[in-house]
N, C-alpha and C positions, 0 to 999 in steps of 0.2 A: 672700276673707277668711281671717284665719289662726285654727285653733280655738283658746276659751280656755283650754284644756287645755293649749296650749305655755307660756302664761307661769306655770305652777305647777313647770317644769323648772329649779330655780333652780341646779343644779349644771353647766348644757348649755357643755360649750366649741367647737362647731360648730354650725353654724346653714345649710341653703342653702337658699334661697327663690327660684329660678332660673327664670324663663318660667312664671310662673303669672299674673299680667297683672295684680300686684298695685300699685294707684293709690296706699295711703296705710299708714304701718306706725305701728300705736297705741302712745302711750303706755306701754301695759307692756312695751317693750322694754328700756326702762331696769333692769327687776328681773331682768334674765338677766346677775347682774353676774360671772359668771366666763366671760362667753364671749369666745373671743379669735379666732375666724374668721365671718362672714356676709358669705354673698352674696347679694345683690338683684340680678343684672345680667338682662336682657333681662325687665323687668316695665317697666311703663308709669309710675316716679314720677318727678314733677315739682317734688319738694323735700325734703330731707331736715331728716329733723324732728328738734328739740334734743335729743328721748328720746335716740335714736340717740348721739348727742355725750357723753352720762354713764355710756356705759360705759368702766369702769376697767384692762379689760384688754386692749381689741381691738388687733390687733395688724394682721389682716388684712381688709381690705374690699371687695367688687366690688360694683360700680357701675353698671358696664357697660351699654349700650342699654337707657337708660331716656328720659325726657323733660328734665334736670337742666338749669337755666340758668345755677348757680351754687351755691353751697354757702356756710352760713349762718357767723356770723363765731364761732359757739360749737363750730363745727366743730374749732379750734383746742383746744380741751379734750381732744383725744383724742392726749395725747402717749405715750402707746404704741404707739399705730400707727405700722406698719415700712412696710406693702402694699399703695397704694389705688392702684385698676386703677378709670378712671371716664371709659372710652373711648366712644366713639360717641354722645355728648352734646349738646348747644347751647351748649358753653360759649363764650363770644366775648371774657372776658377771663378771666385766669390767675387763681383766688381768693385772696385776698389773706390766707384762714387759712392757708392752705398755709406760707407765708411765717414764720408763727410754729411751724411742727413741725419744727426743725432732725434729728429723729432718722429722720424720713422717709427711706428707704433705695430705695424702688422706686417709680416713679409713672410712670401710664401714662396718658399722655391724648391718645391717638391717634383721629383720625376728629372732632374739633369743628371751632369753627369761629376756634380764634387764629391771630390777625395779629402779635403781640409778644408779647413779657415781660416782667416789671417789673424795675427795676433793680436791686433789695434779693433777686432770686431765688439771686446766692451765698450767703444766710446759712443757705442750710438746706446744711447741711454735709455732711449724715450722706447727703445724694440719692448712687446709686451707679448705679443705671438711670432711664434718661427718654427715654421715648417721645413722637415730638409728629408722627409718621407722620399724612399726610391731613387738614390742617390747611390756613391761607390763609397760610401765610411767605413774604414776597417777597425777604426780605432774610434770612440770617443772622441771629440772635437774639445782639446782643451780647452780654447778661447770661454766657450760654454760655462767653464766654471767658475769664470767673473762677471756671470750677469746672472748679479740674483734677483733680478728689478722683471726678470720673463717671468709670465703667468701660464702659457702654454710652450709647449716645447713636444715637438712629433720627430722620434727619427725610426717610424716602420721604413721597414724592407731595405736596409742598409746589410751591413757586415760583421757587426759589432758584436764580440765575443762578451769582452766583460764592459760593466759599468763603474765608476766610480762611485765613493759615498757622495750621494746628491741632495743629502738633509738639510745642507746649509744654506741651499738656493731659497728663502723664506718666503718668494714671492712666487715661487711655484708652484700651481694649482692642478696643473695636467701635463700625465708628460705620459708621451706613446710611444712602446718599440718592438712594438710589434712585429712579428717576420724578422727576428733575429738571430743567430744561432749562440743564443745567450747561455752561459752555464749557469748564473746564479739571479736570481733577482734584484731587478735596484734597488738601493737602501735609499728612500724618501724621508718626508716630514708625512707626519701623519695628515697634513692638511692636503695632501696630494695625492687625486685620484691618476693609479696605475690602470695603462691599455695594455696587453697583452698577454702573451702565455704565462701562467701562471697565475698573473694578476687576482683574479675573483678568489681567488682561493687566500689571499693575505690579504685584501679586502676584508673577506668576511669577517678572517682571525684577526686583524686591525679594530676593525666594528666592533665586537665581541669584548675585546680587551678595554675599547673604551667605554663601550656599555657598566664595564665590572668596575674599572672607577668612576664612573659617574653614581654609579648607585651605592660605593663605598662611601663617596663625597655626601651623598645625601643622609644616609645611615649616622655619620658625624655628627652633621650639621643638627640633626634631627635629635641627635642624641645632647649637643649641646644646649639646643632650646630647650629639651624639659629639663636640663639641668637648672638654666637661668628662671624657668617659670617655677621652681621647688623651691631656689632660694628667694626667691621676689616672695611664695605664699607664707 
């Protein structure tokens, strides 16, 4: 239980409640309204209560290995929030509040239990990282391929045979898939460092190949300047 002496801290803008094995978080959460960081990850709840949702500033939230089935549809009211990390979960579909927070910037939900995504998951715009490592994907998550605005993108130890051409995502910086029983390699943008089997090895030969045009580039270039300093003497 948490003392009632926390909720008289009306100014508190951190909060961690971290492995204390706490089941249920009371109503007076709501009156800690400048806090813009709490973590609840590895306590034992199994639903997050609407208090939680009317705070006005939060920004960042952990989750993380609790019991969570799902997350309530008021959960949507927290459009300040940039950071929700709500990995090692039950979740088994994507929640559908999510979907109304386009300012979402990081989300991790790695270690549940989805099989898909919903089709409306391009509209959160603002996603920049997404985690879905340790999950049941057997296929590729098409929604994925209308958001080219993600920079990281993890799906280790899924189920995923093959991948799609993923060169077009242009804002994609890191993508991991590691622990997969992939038959061929993703085909990326060369701005895109690959995690897993295989990877270092097209790395290298990636490196290599742009090593050989950059020093072709310069061999031109080099070659045009003393052309211009011949005709300038």
């Amino acid at each position: 239980r948490l003392p009632p002496a926390l909720w008289g801290c009306r100014g508190l803008q951190k909060l961690y409640i971290s492995g204390t094995g706490l089941r249920e978080l009371p109503e007076e959460i709501e009156g800690l309204r400048e806090l813009q960081s709490l973590a609840l990850d590895f306590n034992k709840l199994e639903e997050v209560p609407e208090a939680l949702c009317r705070l006005p500033r939060l920004t960042r939230l952990y989750l993380g290995s609790n019991r969570l089935f799902g997350l309530p549809a008021e959960f949507a009211q927290l459009q300040t929030l940039r950071c929700l990390w709500i990995e090692n979960n039950y979740l088994y579909h994507f929640p559908r509040a999510l979907l109304q927070m386009p300012a979402l910037q990081s989300l991790q939900m790695g270690d549940n239990r989805l099989r898909a995504l919903p089709g409306s998951l391009p509209r959160m715009a603002g996603l920049r990282g997404l985690w879905l490592y340790g999950n049941r994907f057997e296929e590729f998550p098409q929604p994925l391929l209308r958001m080219s605005q993600l920079h990281i993108l993890d799906l280790d130890r899924n189920k995923i045979i093959d991948f799609p051409d993923l060169a077009h995502l242009k804002g994609l910086r890191l993508f991991s898939y590691d622990h997969n029983p992939v038959k061929a390699l993703p085909s990326v943008a060369d701005t895109v460092t690959l995690v897993g089997d295989g990877a270092q090895e097209l790395m290298e030969a990636r490196e290599e190949r742009l090593q050989n045009i950059r020093e072709q580039d310069e061999q031109e270039n080099g070659s045009e300047a003393m052309q211009g300093t011949l005709r300038n003497d």
